[in-house]
C-alpha positions in Angstrom: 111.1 93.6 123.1 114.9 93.2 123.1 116.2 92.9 126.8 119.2 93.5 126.1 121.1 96.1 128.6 122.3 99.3 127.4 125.0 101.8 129.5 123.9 104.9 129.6 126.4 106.6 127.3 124.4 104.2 124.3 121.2 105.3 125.7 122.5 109.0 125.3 123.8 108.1 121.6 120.4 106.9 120.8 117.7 109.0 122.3 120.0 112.3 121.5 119.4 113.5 125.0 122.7 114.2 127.4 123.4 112.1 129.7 122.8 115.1 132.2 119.2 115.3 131.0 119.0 111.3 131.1 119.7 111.4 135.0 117.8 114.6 135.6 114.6 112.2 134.3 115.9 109.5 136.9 115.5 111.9 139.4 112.4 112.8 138.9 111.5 109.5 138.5 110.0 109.6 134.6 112.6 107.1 133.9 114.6 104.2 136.4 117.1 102.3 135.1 115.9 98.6 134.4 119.2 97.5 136.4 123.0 98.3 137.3 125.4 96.6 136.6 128.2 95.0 139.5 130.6 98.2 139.4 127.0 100.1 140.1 126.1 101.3 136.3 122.7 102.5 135.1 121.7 99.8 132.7 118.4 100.4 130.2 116.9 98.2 127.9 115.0 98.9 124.7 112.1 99.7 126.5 113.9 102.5 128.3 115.2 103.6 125.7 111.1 103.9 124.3 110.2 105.9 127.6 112.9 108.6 127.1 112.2 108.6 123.3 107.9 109.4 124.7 109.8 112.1 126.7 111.9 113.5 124.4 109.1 114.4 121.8 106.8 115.6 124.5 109.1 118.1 125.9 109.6 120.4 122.9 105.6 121.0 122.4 105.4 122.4 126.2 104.3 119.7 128.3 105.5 119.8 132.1 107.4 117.1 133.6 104.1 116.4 135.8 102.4 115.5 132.4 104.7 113.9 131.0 104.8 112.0 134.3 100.9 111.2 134.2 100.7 110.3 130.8 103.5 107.4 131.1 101.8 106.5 134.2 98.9 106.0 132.0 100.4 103.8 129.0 102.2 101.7 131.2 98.7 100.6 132.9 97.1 100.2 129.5 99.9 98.1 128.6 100.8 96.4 131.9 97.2 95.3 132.7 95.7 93.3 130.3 92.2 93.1 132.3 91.3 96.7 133.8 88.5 97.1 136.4 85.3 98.1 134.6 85.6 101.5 132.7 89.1 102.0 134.0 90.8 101.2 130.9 88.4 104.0 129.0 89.5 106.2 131.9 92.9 106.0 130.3 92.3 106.0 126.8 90.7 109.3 127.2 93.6 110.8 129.3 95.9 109.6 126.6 93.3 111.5 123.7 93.6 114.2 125.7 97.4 114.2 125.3 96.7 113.9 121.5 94.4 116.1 121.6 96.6 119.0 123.2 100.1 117.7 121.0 97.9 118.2 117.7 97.2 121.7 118.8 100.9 122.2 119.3 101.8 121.1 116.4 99.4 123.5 114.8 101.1 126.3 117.0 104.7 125.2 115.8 103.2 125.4 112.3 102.2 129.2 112.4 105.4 130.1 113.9 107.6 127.8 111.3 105.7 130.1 108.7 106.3 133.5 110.2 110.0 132.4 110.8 110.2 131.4 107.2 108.4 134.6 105.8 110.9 136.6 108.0 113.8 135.2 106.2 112.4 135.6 103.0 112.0 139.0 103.5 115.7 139.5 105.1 116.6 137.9 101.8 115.2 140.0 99.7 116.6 142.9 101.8 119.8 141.3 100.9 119.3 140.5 97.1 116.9 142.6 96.0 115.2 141.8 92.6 117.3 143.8 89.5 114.9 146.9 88.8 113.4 146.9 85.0 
């Protein structure tokens, strides 16, 4: 990955998040800044920029800040430890199917209500143009 540093103002610009919501994830410590610069900047790099992007999808199907928490806690082990302690690394897999698992269902959620929102302004549309009468 690029290791280039990023202020946080390019983070914001990338991810679309505010650079409110960007500290309020530093706080809570789902994301740390890989550096800072001499004048004491937060400085990310693409990988980051990756976590917040894991974040920023995860939030709008419901999951809590503790999940979101404990599933980056598990992808950075899968990918920071190449040789896991027997049945560990299956441990994790399955925690991170069991994210899948519940952002599939989600999705399907977010799915019905797209459709009733649609069929809602359908019908306010025809309220508003009705069809000419024969």
């Amino acid at each position: 990955m690029d290791d280039r540093h990023m202020q946080i103002g390019e983070v914001a610009a990338r991810t679309e998040l505010s650079l409110r919501t960007i500290r309020h994830y530093e706080e809570t410590g789902l994301v740390v800044p890989s550096a800072r610069s001499q004048g004491g900047f937060r400085l990310y790099t693409e990988t980051d920029v990756q976590r917040l992007m894991v974040i920023r999808r995860m939030k709008p199907l419901g999951f809590t800040l503790d999940q979101m928490r404990d599933l980056l806690d598990a992808t950075d082990r899968l990918d920071a430890e190449p040789a896991l302690e027997a049945g560990e690394g299956e441990a994790l897999l399955e925690r991170v199917r069991e994210y899948e698992k519940a952002a599939n269902e989600q999705v399907d959620k977010l799915r019905v209500q797209l459709a009733r929102a649609e069929d809602f302004a359908a019908t306010l549309r025809g309220r508003l143009h009705p069809a000419p009468a024969p």
